[in-house]
PDB file of the backbone (N, CA, C, O) and the ligand in Angstrom, with CONECT records:
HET     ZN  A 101       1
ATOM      1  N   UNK A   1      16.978 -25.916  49.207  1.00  0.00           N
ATOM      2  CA  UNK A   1      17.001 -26.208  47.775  1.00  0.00           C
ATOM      3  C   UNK A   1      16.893 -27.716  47.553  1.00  0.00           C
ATOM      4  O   UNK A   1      17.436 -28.516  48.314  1.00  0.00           O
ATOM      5  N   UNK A   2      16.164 -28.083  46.472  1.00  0.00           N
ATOM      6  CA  UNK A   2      16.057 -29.761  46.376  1.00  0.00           C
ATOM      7  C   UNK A   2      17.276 -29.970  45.622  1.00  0.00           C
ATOM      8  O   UNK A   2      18.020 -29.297  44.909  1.00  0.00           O
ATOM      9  N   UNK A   3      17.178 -31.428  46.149  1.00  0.00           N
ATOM     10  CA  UNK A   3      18.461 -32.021  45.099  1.00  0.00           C
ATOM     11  C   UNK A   3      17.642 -32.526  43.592  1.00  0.00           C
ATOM     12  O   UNK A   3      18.227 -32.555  42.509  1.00  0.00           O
ATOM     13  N   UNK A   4      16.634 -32.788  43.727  1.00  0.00           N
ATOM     14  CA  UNK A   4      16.239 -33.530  42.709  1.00  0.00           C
ATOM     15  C   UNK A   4      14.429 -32.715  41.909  1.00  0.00           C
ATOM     16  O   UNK A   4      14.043 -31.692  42.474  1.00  0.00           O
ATOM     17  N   UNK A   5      13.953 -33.009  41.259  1.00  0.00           N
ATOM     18  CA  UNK A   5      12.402 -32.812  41.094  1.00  0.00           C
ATOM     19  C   UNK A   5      11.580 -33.401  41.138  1.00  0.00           C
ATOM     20  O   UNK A   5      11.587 -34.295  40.292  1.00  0.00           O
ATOM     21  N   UNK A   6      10.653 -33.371  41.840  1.00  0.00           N
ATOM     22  CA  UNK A   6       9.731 -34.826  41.519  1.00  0.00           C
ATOM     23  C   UNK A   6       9.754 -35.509  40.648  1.00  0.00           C
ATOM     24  O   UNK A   6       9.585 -36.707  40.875  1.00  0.00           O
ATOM     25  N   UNK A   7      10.005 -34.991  39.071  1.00  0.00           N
ATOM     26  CA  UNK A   7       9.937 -36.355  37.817  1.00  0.00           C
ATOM     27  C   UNK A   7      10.970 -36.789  38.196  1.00  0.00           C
ATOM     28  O   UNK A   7      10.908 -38.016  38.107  1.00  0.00           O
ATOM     29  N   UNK A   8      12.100 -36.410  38.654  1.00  0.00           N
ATOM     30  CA  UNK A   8      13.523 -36.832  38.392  1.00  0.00           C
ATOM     31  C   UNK A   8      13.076 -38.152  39.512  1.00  0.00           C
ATOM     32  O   UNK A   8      13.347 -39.346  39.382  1.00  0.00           O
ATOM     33  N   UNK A   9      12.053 -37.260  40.995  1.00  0.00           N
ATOM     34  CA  UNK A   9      12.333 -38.495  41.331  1.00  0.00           C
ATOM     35  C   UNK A   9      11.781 -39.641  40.995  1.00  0.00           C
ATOM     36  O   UNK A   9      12.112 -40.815  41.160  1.00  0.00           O
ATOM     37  N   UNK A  10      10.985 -39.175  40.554  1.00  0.00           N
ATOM     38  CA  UNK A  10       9.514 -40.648  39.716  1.00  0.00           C
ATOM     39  C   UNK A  10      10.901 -41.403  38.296  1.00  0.00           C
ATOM     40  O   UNK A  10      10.596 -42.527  37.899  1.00  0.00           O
ATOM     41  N   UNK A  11      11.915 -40.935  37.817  1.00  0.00           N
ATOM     42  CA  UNK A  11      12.524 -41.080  37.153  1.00  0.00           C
ATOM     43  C   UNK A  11      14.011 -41.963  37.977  1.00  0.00           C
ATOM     44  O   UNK A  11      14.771 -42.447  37.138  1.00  0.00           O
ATOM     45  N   UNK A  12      14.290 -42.108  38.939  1.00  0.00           N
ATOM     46  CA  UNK A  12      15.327 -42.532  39.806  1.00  0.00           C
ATOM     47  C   UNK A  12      14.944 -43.663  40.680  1.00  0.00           C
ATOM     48  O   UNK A  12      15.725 -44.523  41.088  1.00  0.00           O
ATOM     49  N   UNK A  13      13.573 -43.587  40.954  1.00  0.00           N
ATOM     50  CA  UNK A  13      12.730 -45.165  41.256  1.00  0.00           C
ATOM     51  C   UNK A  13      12.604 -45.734  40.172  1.00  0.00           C
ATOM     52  O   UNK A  13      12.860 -46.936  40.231  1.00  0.00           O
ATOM     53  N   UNK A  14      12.347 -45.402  39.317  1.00  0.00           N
ATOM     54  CA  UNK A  14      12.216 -46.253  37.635  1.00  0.00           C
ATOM     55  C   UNK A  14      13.683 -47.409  37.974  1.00  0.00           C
ATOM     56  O   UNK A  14      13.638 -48.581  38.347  1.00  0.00           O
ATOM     57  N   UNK A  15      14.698 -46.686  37.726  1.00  0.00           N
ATOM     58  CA  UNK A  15      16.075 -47.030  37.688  1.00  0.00           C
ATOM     59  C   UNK A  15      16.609 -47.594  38.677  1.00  0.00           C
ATOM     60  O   UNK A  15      17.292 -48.596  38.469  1.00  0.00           O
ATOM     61  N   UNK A  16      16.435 -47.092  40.025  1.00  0.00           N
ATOM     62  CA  UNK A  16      16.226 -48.317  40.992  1.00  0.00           C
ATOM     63  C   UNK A  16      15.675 -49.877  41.225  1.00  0.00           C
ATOM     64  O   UNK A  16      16.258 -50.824  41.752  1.00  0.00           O
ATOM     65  N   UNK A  17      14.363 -49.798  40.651  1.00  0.00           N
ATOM     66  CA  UNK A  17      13.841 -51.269  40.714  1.00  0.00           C
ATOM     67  C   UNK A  17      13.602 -52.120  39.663  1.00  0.00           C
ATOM     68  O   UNK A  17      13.243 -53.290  39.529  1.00  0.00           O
ATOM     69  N   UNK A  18      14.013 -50.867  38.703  1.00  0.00           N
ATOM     70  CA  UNK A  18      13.732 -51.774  37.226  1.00  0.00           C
ATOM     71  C   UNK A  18      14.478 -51.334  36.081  1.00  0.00           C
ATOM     72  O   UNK A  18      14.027 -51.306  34.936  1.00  0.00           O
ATOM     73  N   UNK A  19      15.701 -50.972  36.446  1.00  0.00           N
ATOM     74  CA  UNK A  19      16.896 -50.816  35.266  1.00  0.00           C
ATOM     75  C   UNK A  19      17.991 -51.732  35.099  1.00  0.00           C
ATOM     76  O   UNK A  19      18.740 -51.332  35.990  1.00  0.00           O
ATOM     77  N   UNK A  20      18.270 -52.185  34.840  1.00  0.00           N
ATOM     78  CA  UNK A  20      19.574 -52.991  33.932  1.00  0.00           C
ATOM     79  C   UNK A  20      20.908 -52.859  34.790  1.00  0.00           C
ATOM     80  O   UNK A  20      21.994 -53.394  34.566  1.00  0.00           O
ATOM     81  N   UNK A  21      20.473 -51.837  36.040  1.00  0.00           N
ATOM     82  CA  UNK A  21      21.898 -51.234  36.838  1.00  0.00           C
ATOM     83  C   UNK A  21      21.826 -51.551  38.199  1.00  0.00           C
ATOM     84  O   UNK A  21      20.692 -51.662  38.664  1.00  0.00           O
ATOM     85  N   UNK A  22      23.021 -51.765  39.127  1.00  0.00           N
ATOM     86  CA  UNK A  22      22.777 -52.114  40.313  1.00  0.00           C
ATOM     87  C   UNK A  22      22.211 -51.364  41.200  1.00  0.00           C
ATOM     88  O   UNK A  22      22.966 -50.470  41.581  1.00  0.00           O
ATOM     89  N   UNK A  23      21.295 -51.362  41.636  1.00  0.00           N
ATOM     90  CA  UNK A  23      20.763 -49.801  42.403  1.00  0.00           C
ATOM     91  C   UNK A  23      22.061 -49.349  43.242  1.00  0.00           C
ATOM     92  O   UNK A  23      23.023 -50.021  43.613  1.00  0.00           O
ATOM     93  N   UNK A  24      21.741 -47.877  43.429  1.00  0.00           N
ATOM     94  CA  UNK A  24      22.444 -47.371  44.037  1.00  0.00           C
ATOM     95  C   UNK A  24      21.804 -47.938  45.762  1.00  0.00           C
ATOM     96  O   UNK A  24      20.666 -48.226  46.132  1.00  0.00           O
ATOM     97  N   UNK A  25      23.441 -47.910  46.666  1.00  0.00           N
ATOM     98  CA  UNK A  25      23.102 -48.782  47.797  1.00  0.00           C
ATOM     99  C   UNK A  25      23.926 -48.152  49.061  1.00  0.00           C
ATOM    100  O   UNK A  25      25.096 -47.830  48.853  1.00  0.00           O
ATOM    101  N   UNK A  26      23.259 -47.925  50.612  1.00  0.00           N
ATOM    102  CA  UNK A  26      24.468 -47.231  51.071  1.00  0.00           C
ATOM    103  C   UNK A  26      25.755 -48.140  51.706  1.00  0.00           C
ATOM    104  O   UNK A  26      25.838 -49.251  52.229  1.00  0.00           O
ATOM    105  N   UNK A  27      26.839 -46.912  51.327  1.00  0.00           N
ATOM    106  CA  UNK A  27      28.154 -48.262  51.243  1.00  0.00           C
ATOM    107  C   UNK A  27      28.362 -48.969  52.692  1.00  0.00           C
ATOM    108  O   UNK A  27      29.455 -49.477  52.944  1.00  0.00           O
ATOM    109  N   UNK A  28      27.549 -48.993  53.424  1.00  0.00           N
ATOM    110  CA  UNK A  28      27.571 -49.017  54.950  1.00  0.00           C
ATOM    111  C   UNK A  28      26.710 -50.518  54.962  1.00  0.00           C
ATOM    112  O   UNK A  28      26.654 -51.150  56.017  1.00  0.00           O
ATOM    113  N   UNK A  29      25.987 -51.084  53.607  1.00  0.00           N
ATOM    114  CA  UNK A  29      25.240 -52.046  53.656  1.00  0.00           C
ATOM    115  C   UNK A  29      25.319 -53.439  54.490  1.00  0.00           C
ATOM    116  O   UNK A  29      24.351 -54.087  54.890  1.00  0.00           O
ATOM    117  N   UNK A  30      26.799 -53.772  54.672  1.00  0.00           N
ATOM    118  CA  UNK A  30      26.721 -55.197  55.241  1.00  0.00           C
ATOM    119  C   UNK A  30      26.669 -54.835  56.946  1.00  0.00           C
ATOM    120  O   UNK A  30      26.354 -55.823  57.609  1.00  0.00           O
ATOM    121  N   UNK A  31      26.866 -53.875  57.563  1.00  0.00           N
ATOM    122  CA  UNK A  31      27.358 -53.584  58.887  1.00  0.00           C
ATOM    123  C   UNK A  31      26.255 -54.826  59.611  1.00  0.00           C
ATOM    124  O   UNK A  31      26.531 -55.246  60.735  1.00  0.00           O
ATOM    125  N   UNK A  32      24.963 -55.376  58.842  1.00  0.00           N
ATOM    126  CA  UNK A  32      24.256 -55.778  59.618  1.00  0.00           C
ATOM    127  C   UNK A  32      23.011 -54.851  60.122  1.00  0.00           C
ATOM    128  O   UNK A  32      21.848 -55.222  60.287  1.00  0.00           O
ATOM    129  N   UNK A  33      23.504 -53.670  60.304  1.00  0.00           N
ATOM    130  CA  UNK A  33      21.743 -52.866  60.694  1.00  0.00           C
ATOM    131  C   UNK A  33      20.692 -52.343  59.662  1.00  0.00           C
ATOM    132  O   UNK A  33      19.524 -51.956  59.696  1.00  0.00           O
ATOM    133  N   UNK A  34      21.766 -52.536  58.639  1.00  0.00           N
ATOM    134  CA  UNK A  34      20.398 -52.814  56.892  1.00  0.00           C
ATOM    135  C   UNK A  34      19.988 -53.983  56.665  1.00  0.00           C
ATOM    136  O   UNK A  34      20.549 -55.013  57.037  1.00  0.00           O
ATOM    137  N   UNK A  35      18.620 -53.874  55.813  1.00  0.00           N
ATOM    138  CA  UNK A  35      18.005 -54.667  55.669  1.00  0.00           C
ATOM    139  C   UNK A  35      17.658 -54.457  54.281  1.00  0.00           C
ATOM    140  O   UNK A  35      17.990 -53.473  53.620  1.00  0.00           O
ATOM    141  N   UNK A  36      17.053 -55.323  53.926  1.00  0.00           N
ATOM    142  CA  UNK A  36      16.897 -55.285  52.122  1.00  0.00           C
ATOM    143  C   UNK A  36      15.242 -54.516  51.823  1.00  0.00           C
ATOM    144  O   UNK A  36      14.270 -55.230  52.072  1.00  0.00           O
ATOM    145  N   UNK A  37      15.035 -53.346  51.395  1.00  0.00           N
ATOM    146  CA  UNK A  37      13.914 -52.959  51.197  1.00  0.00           C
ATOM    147  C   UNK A  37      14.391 -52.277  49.857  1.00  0.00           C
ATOM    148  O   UNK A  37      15.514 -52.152  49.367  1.00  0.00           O
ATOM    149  N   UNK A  38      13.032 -51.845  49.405  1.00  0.00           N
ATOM    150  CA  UNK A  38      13.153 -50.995  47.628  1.00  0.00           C
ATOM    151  C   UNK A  38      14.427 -52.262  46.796  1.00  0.00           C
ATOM    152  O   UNK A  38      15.229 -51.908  45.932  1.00  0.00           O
ATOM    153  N   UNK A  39      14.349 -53.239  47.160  1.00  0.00           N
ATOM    154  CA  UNK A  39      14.826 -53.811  46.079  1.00  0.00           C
ATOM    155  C   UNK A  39      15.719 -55.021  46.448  1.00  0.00           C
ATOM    156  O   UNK A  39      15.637 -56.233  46.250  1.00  0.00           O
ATOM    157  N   UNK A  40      16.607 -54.204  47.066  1.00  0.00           N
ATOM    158  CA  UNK A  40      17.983 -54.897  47.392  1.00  0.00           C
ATOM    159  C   UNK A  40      18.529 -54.519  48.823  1.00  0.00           C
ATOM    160  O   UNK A  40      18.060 -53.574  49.457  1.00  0.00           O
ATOM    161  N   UNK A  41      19.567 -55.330  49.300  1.00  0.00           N
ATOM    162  CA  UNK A  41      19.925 -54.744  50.609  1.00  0.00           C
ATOM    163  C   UNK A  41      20.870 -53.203  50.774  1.00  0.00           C
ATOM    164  O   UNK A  41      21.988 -53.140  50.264  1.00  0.00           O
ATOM    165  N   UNK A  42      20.352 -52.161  51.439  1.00  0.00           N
ATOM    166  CA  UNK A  42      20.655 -50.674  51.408  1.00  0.00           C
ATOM    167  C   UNK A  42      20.062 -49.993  50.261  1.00  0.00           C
ATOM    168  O   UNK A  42      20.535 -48.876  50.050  1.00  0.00           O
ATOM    169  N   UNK A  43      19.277 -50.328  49.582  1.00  0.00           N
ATOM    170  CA  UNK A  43      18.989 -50.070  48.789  1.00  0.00           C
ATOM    171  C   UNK A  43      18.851 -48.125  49.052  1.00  0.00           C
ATOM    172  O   UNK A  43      18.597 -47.779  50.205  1.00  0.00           O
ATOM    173  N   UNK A  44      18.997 -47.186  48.154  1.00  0.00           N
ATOM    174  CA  UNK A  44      18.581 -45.781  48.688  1.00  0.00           C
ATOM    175  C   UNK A  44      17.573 -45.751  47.625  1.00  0.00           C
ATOM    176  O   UNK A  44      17.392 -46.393  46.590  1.00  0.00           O
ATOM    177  N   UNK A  45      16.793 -44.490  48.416  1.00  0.00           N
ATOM    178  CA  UNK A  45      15.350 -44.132  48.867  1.00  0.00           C
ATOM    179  C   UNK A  45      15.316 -42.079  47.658  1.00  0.00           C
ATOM    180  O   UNK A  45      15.422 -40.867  47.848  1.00  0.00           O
ATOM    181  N   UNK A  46      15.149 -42.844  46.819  1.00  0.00           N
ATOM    182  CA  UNK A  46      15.003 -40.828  46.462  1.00  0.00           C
ATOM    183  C   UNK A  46      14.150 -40.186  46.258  1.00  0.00           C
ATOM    184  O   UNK A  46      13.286 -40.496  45.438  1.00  0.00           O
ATOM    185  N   UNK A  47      14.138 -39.187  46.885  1.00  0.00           N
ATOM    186  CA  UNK A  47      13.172 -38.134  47.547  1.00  0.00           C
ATOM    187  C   UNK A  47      13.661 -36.732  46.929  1.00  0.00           C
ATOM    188  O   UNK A  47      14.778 -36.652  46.418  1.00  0.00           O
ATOM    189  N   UNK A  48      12.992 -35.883  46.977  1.00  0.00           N
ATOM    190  CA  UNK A  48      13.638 -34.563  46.561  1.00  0.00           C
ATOM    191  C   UNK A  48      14.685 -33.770  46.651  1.00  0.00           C
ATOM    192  O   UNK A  48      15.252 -32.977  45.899  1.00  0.00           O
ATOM    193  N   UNK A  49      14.874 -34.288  48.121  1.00  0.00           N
ATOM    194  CA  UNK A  49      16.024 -33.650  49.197  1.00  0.00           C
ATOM    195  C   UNK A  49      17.198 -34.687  49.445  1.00  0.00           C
ATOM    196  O   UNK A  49      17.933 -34.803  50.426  1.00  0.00           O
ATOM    197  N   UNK A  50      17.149 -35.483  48.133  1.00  0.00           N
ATOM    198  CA  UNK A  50      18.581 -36.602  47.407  1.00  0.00           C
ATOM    199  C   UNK A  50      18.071 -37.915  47.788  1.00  0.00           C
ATOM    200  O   UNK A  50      16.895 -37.961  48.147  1.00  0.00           O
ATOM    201  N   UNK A  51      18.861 -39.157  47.768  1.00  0.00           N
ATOM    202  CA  UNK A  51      18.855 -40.315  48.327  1.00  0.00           C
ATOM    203  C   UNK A  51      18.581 -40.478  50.027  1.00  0.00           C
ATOM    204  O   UNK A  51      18.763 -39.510  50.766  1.00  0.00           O
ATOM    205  N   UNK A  52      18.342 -41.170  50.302  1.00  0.00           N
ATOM    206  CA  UNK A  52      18.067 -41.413  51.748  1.00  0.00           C
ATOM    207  C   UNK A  52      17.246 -42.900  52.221  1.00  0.00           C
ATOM    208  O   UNK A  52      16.225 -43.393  51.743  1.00  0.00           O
ATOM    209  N   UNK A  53      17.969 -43.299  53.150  1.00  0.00           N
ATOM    210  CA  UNK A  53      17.967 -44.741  53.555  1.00  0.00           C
ATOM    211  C   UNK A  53      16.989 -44.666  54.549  1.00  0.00           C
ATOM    212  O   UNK A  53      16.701 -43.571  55.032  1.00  0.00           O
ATOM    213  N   UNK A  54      16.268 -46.025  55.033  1.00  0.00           N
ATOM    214  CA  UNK A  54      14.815 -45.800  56.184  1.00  0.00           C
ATOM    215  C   UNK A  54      15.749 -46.585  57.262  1.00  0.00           C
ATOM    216  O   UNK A  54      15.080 -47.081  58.167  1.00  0.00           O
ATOM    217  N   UNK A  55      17.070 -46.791  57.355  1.00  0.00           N
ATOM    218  CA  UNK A  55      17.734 -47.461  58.770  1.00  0.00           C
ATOM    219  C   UNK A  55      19.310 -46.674  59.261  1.00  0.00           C
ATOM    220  O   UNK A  55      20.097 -46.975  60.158  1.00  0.00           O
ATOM    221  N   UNK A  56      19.328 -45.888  58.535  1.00  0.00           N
ATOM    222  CA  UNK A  56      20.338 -45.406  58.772  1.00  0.00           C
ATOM    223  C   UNK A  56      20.525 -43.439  58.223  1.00  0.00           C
ATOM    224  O   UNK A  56      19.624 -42.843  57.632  1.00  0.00           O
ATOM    225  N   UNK A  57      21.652 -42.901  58.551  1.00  0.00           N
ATOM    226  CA  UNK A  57      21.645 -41.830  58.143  1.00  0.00           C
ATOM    227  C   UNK A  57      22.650 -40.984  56.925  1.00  0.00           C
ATOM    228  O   UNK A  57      23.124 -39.870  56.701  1.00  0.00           O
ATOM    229  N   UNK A  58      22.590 -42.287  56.382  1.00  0.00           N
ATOM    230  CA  UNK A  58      23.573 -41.912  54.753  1.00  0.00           C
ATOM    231  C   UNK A  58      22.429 -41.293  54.143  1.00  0.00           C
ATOM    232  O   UNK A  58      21.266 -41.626  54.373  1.00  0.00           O
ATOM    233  N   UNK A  59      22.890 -40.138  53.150  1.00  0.00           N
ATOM    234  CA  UNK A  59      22.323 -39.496  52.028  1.00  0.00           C
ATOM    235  C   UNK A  59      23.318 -39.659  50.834  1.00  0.00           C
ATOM    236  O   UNK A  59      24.471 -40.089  50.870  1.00  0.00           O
ATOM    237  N   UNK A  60      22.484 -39.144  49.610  1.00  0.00           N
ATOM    238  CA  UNK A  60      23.537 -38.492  48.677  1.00  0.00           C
ATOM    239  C   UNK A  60      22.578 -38.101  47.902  1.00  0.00           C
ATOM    240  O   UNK A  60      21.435 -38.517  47.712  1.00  0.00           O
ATOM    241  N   UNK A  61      23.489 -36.828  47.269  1.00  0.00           N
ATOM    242  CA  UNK A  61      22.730 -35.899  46.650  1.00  0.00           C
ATOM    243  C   UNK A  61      22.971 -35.827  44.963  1.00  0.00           C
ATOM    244  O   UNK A  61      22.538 -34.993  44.168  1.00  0.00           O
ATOM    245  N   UNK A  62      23.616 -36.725  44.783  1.00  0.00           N
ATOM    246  CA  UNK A  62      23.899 -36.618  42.725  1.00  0.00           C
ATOM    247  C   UNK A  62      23.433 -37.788  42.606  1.00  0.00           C
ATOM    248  O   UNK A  62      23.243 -38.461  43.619  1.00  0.00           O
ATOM    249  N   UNK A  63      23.134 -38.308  41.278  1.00  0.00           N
ATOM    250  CA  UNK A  63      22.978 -39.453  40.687  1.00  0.00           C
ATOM    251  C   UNK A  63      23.714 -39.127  38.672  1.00  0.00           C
ATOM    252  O   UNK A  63      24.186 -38.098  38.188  1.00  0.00           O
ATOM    253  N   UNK A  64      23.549 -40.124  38.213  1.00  0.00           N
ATOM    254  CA  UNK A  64      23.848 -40.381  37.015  1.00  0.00           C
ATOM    255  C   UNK A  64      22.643 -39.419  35.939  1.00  0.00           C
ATOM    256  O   UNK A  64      21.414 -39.489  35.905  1.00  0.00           O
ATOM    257  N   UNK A  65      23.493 -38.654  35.239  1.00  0.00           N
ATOM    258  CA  UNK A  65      22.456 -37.927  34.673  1.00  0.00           C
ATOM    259  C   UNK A  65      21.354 -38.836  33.637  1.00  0.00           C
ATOM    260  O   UNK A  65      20.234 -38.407  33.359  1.00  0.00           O
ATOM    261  N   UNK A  66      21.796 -39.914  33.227  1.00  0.00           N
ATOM    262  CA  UNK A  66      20.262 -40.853  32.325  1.00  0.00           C
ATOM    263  C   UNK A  66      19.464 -41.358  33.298  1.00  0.00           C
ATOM    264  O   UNK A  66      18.347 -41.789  33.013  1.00  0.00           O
ATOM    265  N   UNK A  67      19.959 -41.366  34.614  1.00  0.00           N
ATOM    266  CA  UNK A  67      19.066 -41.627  35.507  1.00  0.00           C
ATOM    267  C   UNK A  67      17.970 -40.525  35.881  1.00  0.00           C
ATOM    268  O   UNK A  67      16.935 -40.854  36.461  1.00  0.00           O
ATOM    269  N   UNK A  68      18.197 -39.427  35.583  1.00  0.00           N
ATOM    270  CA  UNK A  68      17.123 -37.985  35.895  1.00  0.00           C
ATOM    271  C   UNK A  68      16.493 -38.265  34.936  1.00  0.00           C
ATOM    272  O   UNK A  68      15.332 -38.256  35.344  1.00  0.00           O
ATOM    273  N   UNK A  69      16.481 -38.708  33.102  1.00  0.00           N
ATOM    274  CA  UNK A  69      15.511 -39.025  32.194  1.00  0.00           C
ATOM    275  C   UNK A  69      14.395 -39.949  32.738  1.00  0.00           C
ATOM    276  O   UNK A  69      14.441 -40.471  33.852  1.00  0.00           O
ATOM    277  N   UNK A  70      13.494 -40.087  31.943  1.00  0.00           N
ATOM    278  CA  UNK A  70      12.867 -41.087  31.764  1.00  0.00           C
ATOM    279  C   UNK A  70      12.846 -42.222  31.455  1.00  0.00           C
ATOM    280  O   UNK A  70      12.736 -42.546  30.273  1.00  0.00           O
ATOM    281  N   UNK A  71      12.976 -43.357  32.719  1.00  0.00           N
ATOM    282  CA  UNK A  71      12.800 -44.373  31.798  1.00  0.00           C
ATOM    283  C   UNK A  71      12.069 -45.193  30.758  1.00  0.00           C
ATOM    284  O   UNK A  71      10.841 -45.243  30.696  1.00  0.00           O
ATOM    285  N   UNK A  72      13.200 -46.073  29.641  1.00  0.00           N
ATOM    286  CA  UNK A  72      12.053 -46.732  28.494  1.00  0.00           C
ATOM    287  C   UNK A  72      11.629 -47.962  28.728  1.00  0.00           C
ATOM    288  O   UNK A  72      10.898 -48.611  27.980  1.00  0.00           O
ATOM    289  N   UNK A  73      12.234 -48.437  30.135  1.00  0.00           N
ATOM    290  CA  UNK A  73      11.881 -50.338  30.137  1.00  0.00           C
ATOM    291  C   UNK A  73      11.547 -50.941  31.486  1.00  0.00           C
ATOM    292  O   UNK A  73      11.308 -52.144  31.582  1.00  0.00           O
TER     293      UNK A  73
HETATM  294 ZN    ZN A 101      23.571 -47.048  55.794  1.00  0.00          ZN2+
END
């Protein structure tokens, strides 16, 4: 089952790189084996099948429901 839908996810990159909010980030960020990609350092990665990082193996599967809208800016 997906966590998310494709708009949601075309809708959760919106909000990641270009919303007003701190992206969501995995909390594991300073250990040193992240690196700053999609934005910021840990930045997460959402895909259908939830959040997901390209250096490590944190997920998560909810986000903020105005984040599943569309963004206006
Ligand atoms: Zn991590």
């Amino acid at each position: 089952m997906s966590a998310f839908t494709p708009d949601e996810v075309v809708n959760l990159d919106f909000y990641q790189r270009h919303g007003n909010f701190h992206p969501f980030t995995c909390p594991h960020r300073n250990d040193g084996a992240h690196r700053a990609v999609g934005g910021d350092l840990g930045a997460l990665f959402p895909t259908v099948r939830g959040w997901s990082y390209p250096f490590c193996d944190y997920t998560q599967n909810w986000a903020h429901d105005f984040m599943l809208k569309k963004g206006t800016q």
